[in-house]
N, C-alpha and C positions, 0 to 999 in steps of 0.2 A: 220540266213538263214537255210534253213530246206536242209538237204542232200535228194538225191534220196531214199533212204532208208527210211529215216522217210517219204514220200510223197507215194511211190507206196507199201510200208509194212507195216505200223502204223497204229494204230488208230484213229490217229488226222484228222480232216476237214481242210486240208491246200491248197485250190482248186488255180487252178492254171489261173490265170486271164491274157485276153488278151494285145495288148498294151494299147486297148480302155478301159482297164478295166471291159473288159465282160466274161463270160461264159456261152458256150451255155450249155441250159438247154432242154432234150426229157422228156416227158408230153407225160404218159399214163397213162389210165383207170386202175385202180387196180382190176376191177372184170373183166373185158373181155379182157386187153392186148393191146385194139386196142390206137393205136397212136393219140394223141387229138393237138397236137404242137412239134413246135418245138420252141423255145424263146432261150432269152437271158435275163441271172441274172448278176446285179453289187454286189459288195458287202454289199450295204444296204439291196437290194431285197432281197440277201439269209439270211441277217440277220433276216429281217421282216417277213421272210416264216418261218424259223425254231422258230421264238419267239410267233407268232402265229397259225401257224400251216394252216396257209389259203398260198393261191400262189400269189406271190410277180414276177413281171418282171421288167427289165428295158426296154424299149421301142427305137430303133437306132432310127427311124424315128420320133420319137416327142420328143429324146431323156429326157426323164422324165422317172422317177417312177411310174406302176401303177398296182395296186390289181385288181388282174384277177377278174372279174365279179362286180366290182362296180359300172360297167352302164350299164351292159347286164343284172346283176340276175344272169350270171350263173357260180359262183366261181368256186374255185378247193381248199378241203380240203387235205392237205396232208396226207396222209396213211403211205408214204414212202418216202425216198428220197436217192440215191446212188451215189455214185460217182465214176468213172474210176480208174482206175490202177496211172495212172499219175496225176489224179485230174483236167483235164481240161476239164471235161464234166459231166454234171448230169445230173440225172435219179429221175422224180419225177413221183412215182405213187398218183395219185389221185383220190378220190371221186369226180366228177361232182354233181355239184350243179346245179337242171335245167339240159335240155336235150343240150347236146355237139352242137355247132352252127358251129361248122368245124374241122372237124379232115383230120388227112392224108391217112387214109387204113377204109373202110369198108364203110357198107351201111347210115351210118347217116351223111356222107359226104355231102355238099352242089353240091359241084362239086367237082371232081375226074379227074387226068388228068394222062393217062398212057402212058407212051413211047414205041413203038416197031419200031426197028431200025430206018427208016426216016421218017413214021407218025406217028402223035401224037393225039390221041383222047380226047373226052372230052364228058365225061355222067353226066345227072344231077343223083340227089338222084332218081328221081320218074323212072329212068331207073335200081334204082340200080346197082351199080359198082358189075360185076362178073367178073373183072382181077385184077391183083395184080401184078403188076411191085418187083423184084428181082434181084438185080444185073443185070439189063440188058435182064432178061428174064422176057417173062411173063406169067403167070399161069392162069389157068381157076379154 
């Protein structure tokens, strides 16, 4: 068993999985930052992400295994991949393969849903999203 020491100080990859055997995985753009997912990796997915270098998730809902863009076209090569302090969340920057079909922040969003206090809006792309939800606030 790995101390806290060797997990939030070392070098090793010792990611910290949930009961279900998951961790959640944040998926962004390596050239612009903007946020493309949010997923969940088991420990095959991360193995099959880092062994070839393409994006690997597990799926809760159809609980299976599946390589991002193997019915869309539009993979995710990995660039990057980090992990927390604690190891129970990764950070995978990627190359988009094909143009992003949904992300969370910015204008190539399908739909974009922003919170301020007790209404909640809803812009498609062809409106372009010019808010950004923050902690609770929202910015122009």
């Amino acid at each position: 068993m790995s101390s806290p020491a060797d997990i939030e100080e070392g070098l090793a990859l010792l990611p910290k999985f949930d009961a279900d055997g998951l961790v959640t995985a944040v998926v962004t753009d390596a050239a612009s930052g903007d946020v493309l997912m949010v997923a969940h990796m088991n420990a095959e997915a991360l193995a099959k992400t880092i062994e070839s270098g393409e994006a690997w998730y597990f799926s809760r809902s159809r609980k299976k295994l599946w390589k991002k863009g193997e019915s869309s076209g539009h993979g995710q090569r990995i660039v990057e991949l980090r992990v927390d302090c604690d190891q129970d969340a990764l950070w995978l920057k990627v190359q988009q393969q094909g143009p992003a079909r949904a992300t969370l922040a910015g204008a190539r969003a399908s739909t974009a849903r922003c919170r301020s206090g007790k209404r909640a809006r809803s812009r498609s792309n062809s409106a372009r999203l010019k808010r950004r939800s923050i902690r609770g606030k929202v910015y122009k």
